[in-house]
C-alpha positions in Angstrom: 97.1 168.3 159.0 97.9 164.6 158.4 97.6 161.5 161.2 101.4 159.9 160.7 100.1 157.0 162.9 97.3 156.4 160.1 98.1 154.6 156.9 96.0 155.1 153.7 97.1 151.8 153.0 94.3 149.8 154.2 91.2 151.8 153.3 92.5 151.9 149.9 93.1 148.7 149.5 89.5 147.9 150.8 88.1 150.0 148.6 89.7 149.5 145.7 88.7 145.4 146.4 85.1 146.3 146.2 85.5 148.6 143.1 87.8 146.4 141.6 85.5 143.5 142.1 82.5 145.4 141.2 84.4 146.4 138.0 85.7 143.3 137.2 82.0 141.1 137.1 79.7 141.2 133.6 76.5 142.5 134.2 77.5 144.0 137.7 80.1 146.6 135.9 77.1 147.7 133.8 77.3 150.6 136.8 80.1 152.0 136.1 77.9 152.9 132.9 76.6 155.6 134.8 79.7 157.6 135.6 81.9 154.9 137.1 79.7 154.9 139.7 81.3 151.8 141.2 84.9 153.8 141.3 83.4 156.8 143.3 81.6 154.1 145.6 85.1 152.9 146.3 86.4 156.1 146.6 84.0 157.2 149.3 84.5 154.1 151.1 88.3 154.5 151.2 87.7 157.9 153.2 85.0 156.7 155.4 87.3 154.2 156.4 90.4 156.6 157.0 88.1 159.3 158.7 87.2 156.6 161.4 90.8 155.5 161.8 92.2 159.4 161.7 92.3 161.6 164.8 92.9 164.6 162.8 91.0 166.6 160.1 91.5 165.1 156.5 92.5 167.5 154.0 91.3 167.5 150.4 94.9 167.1 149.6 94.9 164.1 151.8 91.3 162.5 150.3 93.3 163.2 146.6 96.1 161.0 147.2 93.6 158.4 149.5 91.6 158.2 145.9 94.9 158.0 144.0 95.7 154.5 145.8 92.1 153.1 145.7 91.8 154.0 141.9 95.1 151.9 141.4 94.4 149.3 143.3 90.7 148.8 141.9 92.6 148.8 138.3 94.9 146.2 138.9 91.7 144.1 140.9 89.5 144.9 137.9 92.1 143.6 135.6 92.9 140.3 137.2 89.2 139.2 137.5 88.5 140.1 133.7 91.0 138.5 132.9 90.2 134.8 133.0 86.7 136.0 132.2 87.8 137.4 128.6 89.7 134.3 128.0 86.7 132.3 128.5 84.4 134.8 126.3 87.4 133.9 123.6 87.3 130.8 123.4 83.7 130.4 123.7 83.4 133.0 120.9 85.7 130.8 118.7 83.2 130.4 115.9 83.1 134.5 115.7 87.0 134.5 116.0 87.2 131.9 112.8 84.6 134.2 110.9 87.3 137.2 111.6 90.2 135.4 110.4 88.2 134.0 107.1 87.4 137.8 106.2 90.8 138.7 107.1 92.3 135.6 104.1 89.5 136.8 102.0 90.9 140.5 101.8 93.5 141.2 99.4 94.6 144.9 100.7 95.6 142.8 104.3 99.0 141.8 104.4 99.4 138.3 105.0 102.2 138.9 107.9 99.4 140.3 109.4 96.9 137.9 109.3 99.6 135.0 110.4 99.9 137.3 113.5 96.3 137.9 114.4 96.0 133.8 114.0 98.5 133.4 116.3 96.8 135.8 119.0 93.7 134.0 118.5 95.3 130.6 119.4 97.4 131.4 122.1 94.8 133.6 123.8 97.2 136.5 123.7 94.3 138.2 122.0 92.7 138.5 125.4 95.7 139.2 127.3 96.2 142.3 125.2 93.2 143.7 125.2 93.6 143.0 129.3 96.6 145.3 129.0 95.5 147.9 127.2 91.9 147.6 129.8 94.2 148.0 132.5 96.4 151.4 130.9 92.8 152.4 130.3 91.4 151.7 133.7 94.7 153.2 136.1 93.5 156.5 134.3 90.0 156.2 134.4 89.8 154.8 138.0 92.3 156.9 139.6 90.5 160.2 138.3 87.3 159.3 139.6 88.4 157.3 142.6 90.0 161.1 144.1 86.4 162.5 143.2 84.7 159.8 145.2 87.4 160.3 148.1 86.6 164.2 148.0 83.6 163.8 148.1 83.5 161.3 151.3 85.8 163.9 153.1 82.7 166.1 152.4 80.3 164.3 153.2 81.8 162.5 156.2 84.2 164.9 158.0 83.5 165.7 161.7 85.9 168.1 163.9 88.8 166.4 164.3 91.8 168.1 166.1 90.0 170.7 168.0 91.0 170.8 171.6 88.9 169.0 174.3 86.5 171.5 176.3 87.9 172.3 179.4 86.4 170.3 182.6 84.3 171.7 185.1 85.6 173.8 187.9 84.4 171.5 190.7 86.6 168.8 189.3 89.8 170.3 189.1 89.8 173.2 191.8 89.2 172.3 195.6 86.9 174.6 196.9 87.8 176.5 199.8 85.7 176.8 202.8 84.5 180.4 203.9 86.0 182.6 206.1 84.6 182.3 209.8 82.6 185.7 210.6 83.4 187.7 212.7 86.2 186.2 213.2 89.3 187.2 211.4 87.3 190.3 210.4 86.8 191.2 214.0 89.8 191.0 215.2 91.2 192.8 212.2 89.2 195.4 213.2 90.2 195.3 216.5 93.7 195.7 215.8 93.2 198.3 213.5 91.2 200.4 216.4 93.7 199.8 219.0 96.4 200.2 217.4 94.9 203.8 216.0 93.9 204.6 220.1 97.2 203.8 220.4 99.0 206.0 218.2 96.7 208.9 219.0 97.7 208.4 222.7 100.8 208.3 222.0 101.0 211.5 220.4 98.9 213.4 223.0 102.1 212.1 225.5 105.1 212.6 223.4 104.2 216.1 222.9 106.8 218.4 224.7 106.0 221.6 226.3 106.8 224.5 224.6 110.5 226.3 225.8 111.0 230.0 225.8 114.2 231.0 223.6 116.6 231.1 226.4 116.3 227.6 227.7 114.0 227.8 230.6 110.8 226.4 231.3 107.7 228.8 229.9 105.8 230.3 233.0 102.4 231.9 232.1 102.6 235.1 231.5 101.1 237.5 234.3 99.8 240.7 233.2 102.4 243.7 234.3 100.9 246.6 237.0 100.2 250.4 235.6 103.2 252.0 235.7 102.8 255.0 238.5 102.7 258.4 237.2 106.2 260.2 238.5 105.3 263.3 237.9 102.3 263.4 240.3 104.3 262.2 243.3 106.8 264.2 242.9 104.8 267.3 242.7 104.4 269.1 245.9 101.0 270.3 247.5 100.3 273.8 246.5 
């Protein structure tokens, strides 16, 4: 994932200024000796300085093309402080410059055209110049390769979680607490209801309970037990 609202811009060009210098300086170059040590240095600084500025995670991909930029820019840096510097070396190396010309006359196999040429470099101080061109070819390779190793390794080194959601608040400071229910108060007279309205409906039924009919329609009457029937036949038998 990549900040939009963060340009590499800046940390490369800050880095690449401090390699570029760095690079650019006799004696203080003598690093990049060991590695280019001064062109990961920049590298590393380039992401340091785009990890602060991002809100997001950095990708290697990301770190990669952060290096590209800081490796071109410390080329083209390196190049335009050397520059003057090799022009001076030239002309205060002139006495070595007129021994390589006077070897070059002396040689027979060297074409002349040749040697009219490298005169002419020599005293127009093109001879610097293109050895500042082909330093700088050299140098947008070099310093671009190792620059994306120093940025890589910065992303390493310095990545944090970025992107990851914010933990959630506490519940006390975004849900009102709500105060207890009274007791014995809603739960009482819930319960009251309940029992009188059960009383109720058993009442109710004990009343609404009709008395039970015979099948023809009347009102039931309790059911006396019937007499013996008589015995006939003894009445009607006379005394012997």
């Amino acid at each position: 994932m990549t900040d939009a609202s963060v340009s590499k811009m800046r940390p490369a060009l800050i880095g690449g200024l401090v390699l570029g210098v760095a690079s650019g300086i006799p004696f203080v170059n003598a690093l990049n000796c060991a590695c280019c040590l001064w062109v990961i240095i920049g590298g590393v600084l380039a992401s340091y300085l785009y990890l602060k500025e991002s809100t997001v995670a950095v990708s290697y991909g990301d770190a990669a093309v952060l290096g590209l930029l800081t490796g071109i820019v410390g080329a083209v840096i390196s190049t335009v402080v050397s520059f003057p510097i090799t022009l001076l070396f030239n002309i205060g190396g002139a006495s070595e410059m007129q021994e390589a010309l006077e070897q070059l006359r002396s040689n027979p196999d060297i074409p002349p055209e040749f040697v009219e040429f490298f005169e002419w470099m020599v005293e127009s101080g093109m001879l610097g110049a293109g050895f500042s061109v082909i330093g700088l070819l050299f140098s947008l390779l070099v310093f671009a390769l190792f620059a994306m190793l120093g940025a890589i390794i910065g992303v390493a080194v310095f990545q944090k979680d970025k992107g990851s959601a914010p933990p959630p608040p506490a519940a006390s400071d975004t849900v009102p607490s709500t105060p207890p229910p009274p007791s014995g108060g809603t739960g009482g007279a819930s319960g009251g209801g309940a029992s009188s309205s059960s009383g109720a409906s058993s009442s109710g039924r004990g009343a609404a309970a009709p008395p039970s009919s015979s099948p023809s329609g009347g009102a039931a009457s309790p059911s006396a037990p019937s007499p013996p029937a008589a015995d006939e036949s003894s009445e009607d038998k006379p005394d012997s």
